[in-house]
C-alpha positions in Angstrom: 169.0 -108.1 -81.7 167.0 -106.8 -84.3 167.2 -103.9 -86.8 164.4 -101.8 -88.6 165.0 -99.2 -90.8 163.2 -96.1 -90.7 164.0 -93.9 -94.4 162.4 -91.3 -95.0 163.3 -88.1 -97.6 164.6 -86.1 -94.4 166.0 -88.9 -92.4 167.4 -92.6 -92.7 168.3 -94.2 -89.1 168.0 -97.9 -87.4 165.8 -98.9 -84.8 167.6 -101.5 -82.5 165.8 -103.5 -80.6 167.0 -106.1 -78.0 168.3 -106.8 -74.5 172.1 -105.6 -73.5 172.3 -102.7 -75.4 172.1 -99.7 -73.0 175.4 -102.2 -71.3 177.2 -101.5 -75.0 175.6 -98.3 -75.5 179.1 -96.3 -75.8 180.6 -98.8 -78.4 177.3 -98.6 -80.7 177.5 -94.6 -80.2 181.4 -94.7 -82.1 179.7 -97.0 -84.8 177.4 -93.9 -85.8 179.2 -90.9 -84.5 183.1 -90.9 -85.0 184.6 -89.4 -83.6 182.0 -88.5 -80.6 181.3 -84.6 -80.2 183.3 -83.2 -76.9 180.3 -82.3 -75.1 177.3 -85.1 -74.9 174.1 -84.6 -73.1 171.9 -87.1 -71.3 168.4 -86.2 -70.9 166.5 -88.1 -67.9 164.9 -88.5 -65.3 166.2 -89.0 -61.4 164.5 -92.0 -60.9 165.9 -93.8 -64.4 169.4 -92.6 -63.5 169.5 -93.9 -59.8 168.7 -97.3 -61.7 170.9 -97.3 -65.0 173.7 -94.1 -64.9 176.1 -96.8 -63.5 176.0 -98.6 -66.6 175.7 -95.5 -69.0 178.5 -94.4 -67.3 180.4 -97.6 -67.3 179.4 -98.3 -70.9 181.0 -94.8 -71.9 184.1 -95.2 -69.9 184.8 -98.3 -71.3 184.6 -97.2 -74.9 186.8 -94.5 -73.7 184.2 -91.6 -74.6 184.0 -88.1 -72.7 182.0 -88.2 -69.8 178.6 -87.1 -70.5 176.6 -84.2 -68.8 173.2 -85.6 -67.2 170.5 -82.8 -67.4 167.3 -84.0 -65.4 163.6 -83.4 -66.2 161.1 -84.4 -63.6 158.8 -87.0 -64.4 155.1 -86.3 -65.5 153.0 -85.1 -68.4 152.5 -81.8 -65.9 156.2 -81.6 -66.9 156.0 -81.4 -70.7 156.1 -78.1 -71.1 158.2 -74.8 -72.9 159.3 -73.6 -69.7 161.4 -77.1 -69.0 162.3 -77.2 -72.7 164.0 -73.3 -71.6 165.3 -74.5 -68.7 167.0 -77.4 -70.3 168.4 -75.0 -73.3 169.7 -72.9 -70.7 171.7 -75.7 -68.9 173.1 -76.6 -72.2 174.5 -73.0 -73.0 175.5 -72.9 -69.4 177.6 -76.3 -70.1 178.8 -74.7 -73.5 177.0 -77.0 -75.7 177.4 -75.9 -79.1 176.2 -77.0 -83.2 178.3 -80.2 -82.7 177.2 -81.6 -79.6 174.9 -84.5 -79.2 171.5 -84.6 -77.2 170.5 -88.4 -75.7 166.9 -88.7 -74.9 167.1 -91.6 -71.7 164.0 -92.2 -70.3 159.8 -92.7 -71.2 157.7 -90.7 -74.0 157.7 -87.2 -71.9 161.8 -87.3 -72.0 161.9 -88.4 -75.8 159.4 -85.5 -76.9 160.7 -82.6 -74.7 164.5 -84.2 -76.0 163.6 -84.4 -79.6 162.1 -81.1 -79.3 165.1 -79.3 -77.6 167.2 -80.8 -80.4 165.1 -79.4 -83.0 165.4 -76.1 -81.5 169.0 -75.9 -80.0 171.0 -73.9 -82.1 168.5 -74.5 -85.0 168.7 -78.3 -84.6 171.4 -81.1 -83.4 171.8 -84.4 -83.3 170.0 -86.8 -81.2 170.0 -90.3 -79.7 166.7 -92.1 -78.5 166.8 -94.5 -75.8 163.4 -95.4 -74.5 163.0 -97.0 -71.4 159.3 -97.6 -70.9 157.3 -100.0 -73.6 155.2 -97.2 -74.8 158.2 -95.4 -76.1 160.0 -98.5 -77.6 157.2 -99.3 -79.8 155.9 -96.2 -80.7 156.7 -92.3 -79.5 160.5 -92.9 -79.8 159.8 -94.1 -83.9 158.9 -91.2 -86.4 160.3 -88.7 -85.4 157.4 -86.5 -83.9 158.7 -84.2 -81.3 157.2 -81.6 -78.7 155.5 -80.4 -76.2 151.9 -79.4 -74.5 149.4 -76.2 -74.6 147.4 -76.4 -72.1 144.8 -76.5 -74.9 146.1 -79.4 -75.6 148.3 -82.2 -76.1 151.5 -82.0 -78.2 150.1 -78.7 -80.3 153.4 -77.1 -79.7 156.2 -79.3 -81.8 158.5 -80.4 -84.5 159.7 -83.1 -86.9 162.7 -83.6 -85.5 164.3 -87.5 -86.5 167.2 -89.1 -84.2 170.4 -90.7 -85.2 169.1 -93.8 -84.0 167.0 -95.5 -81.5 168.2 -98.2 -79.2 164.7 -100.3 -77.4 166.2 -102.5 -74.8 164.0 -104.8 -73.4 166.2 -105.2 -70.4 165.5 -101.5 -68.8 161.2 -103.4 -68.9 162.4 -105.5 -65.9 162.0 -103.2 -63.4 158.8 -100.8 -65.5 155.5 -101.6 -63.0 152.9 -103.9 -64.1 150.5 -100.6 -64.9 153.1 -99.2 -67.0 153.4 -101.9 -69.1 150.2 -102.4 -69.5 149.4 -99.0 -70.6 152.4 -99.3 -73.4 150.8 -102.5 -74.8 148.3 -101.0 -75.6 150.2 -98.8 -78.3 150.8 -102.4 -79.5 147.5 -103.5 -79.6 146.6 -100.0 -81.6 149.2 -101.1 -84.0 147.6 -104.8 -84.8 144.4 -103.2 -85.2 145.1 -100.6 -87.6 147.8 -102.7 -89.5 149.0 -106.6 -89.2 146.4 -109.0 -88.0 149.6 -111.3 -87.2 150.7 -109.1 -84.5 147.3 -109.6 -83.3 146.8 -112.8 -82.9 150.0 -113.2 -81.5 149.0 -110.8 -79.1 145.8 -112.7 -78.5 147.8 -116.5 -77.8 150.4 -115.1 -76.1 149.0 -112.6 -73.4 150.9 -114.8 -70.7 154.2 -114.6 -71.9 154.0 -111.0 -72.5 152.5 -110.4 -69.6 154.8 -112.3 -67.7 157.5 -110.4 -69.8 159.0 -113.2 -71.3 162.4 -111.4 -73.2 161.5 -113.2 -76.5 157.3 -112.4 -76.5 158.5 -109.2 -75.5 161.1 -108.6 -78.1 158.3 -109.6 -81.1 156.2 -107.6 -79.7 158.3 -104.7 -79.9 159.9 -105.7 -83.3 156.4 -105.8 -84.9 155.2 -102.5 -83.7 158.3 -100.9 -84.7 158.2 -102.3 -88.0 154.4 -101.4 -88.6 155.3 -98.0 -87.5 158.5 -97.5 -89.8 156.7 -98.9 -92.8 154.0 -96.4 -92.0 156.3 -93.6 -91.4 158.4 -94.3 -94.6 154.9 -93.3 -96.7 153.9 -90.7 -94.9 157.0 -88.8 -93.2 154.8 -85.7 -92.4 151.7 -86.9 -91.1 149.8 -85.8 -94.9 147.7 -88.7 -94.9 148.3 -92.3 -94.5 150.0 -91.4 -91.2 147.3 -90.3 -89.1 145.7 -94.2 -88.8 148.4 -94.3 -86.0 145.7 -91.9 -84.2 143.8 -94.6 -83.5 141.5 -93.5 -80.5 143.9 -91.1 -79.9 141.2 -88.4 -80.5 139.0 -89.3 -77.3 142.0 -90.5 -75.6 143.6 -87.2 -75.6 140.7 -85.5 -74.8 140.2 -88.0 -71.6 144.0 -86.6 -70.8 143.5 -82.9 -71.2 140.0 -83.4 -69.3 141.1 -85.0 -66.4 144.5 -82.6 -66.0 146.6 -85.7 -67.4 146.1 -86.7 -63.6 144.1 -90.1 -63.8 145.0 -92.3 -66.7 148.1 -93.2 -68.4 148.9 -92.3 -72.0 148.6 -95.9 -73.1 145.1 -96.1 -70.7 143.5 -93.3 -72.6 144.2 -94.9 -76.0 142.5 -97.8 -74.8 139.6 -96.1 -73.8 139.3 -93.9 -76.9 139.5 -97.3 -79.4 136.8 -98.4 -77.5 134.8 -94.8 -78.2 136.5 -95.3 -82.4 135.0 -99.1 -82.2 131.4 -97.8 -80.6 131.2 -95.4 -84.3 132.8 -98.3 -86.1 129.9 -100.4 -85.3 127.5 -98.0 -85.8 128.8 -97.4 -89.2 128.5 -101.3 -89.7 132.5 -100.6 -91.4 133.3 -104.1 -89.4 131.4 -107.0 -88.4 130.0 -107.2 -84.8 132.2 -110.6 -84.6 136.0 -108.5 -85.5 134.4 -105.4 -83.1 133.8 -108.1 -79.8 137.8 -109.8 -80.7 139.2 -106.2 -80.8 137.1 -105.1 -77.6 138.4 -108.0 -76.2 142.2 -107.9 -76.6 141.7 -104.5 -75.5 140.5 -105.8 -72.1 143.0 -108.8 -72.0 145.7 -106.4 -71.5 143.7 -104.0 -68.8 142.5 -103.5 -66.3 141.6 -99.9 -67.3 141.1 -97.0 -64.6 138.1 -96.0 -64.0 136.9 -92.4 -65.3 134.1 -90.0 -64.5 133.3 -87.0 -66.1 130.5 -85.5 -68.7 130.4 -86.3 -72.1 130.0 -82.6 -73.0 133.7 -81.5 -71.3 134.9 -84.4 -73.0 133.3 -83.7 -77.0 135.0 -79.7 -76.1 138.3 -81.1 -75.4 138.4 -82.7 -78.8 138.0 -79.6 -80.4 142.0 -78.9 -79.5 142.6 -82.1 -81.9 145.7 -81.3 -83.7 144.3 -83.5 -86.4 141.2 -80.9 -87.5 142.0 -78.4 -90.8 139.6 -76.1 -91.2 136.9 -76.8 -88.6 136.7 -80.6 -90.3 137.0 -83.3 -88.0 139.3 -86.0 -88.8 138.3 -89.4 -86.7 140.3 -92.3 -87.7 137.9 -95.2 -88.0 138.5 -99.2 -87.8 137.5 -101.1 -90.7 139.0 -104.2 -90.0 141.0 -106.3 -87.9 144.7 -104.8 -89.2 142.9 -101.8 -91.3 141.9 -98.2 -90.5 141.1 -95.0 -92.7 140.8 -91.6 -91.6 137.0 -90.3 -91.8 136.0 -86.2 -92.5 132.2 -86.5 -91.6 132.0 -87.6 -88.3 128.9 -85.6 -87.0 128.6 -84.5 -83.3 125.7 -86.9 -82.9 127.9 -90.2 -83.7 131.3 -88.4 -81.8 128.6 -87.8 -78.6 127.0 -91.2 -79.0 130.6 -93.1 -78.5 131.7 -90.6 -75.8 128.5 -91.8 -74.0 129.0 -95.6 -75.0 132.6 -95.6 -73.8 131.8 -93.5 -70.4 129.2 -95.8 -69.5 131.3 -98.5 -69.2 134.5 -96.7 -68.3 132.6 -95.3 -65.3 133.7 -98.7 -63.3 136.1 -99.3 -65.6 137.3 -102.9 -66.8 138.7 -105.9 -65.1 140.8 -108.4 -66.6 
């Protein structure tokens, strides 16, 4: 197992990462929280608890802890919304959660951010436990802290910084995560190499099989890496004032291809993909990296697709970007590539370059990719 520490002025806490630990979770709870608060809450989904309550379950009986109260959220970004964050509230008061109990987000990026949220919010904040169980949330939406939910303006515009007591990434729960799935997360992986450590990279690059193939220890690097670049990233930038929004990497088109298409025909991690491809087009153009760095990065990109297909205009697409949560005061702020394992955040992006690699990207996202 391995250990990265997130500190930040509001919040120190350790990100585990490993295999096993969901199997220990109980004991690990006592090591950060003792004594346990008499009323803990498991936020998930139906289909993760058919699969792992047994073992939550068993893992809390053996280290002799009170029996915690399962709260289900339906699967789906449809789902992330105030009305399930009420609804969950509601439970709690019905199950007489107070100040003192603690909230355990067990499941993919929707559960974290509506479970970070409601812990924000409950009672005017408690304590909460991440436990992410798709690769996308290990290496990235469980880490920093970011909580919320969607408008239906747009992604994540209602929301709060909101840090947990700790963050357990088992690589185990991967096993049974579909091949799409993990794709889509790796790509949160690949986002971090570009913007930040060329050795995760070309790891990346060499080892495609392994991780593909979800070998525990290519896996577990992976993870470690992203987690680290993210912590490092988040321990300058806690609030998102400036070095922090390189982690937006084509998240700009990417959420715009998400709110466009009614979050309905891509994946998260898909969308991110197809949006670096859109930052790398303006990139290029720019001539802020060589056409040499642009083709390696397109092409890990496409080693770890395929990529769904998407059709729809560029103009529906440009308007969807204006919900950005990343615009102050009517200014566009694009994060840019400028190097294999660097990225800056840009304020003059014109709507001729932001149209030009909307078109670029649709053209080729209108078969999409193969591997």
């Amino acid at each position: 197992m391995q250990s990265i520490r997130v500190e930040t002025p509001s919040a120190k806490y350790e990100v585990h990462v490993g295999s096993g630990l969901v199997e220990t979770l109980g004991v690990r709870l006592k090591r950060i929280i003792d004594p346990l608060p008499r009323r803990v809450f498991i936020v998930t989904s139906p289909e993760i608890w058919a699969r792992w309550g047994e073992v939550v379950i068993g893992s809390s009986t053996a280290a002799m802890l009170h029996s915690p109260i399962v709260l289900f959220l339906p699967p789906g970004e449809k789902n992330k919304t105030f009305a399930n964050v009420e609804k969950l509230a509601r439970q709690m008061v019905e199950a007489e959660a107070d100040r003192g109990s603690l909230l355990i987000a067990f499941g993919g990026g929707i559960v974290g951010d509506i479970t970070g949220f409601l812990a924000a919010i409950y009672m005017r904040g408690i304590a909460y436990v991440q436990i992410p169980t798709t690769f996308l949330a290990q290496v990235d939406s469980s880490v920093g802290g970011k909580t919320g939910v969607n408008l239906p303006e747009g992604k994540n515009l209602i929301g709060s910084f909101h840090h947990p007591l700790a963050v357990f990434a088992d690589s185990r729960v991967l096993g049974t995560l579909d091949d799409r799935e993990l794709r889509a997360g790796l790509m949160e992986s690949v986002k971090a190499g570009f913007i930040r450590d060329r050795a995760l990279v070309r790891f990346m690059e060499e080892n495609s099989a392994a991780i593909l193939a979800r070998d525990p220890k290519a896996l577990e690097k992976v993870i470690a890496a992203s987690v680290r670049m993210k912590a490092d990233v988040v321990n300058r930038d806690e609030r998102e004032g400036g070095l922090r929004m390189i982690l937006n990497l084509g998240h700009t088109v990417g959420h715009a291809i998400e709110q466009a298409t009614g979050y309905k025909t891509l994946l998260h991690g898909e969308a991110i993909a197809w949006g670096m491809i859109a930052a790398l087009h303006v990139a290029i153009k720019r001539r802020t990296i060589s056409p040499l760095e642009a083709a390696r990065m397109d092409a890990l990109i496409h080693l770890y697709g395929p990529l769904p297909a998407i059709k729809i205009s560029a103009n529906k697409l440009i308007q969807a970007t204006t919900g950005d949560k990343k615009n102050i005061g009517g200014v566009r702020r694009f994060v840019l590539p400028v190097g294999i394992g660097d990225a800056t955040v840009i304020e003059d992006l014109t709507h001729t370059e932001l149209e030009a690699a909307i078109k670029f990207m649709l053209t080729q996202a209108a078969q999409g990719s193969q591997i």
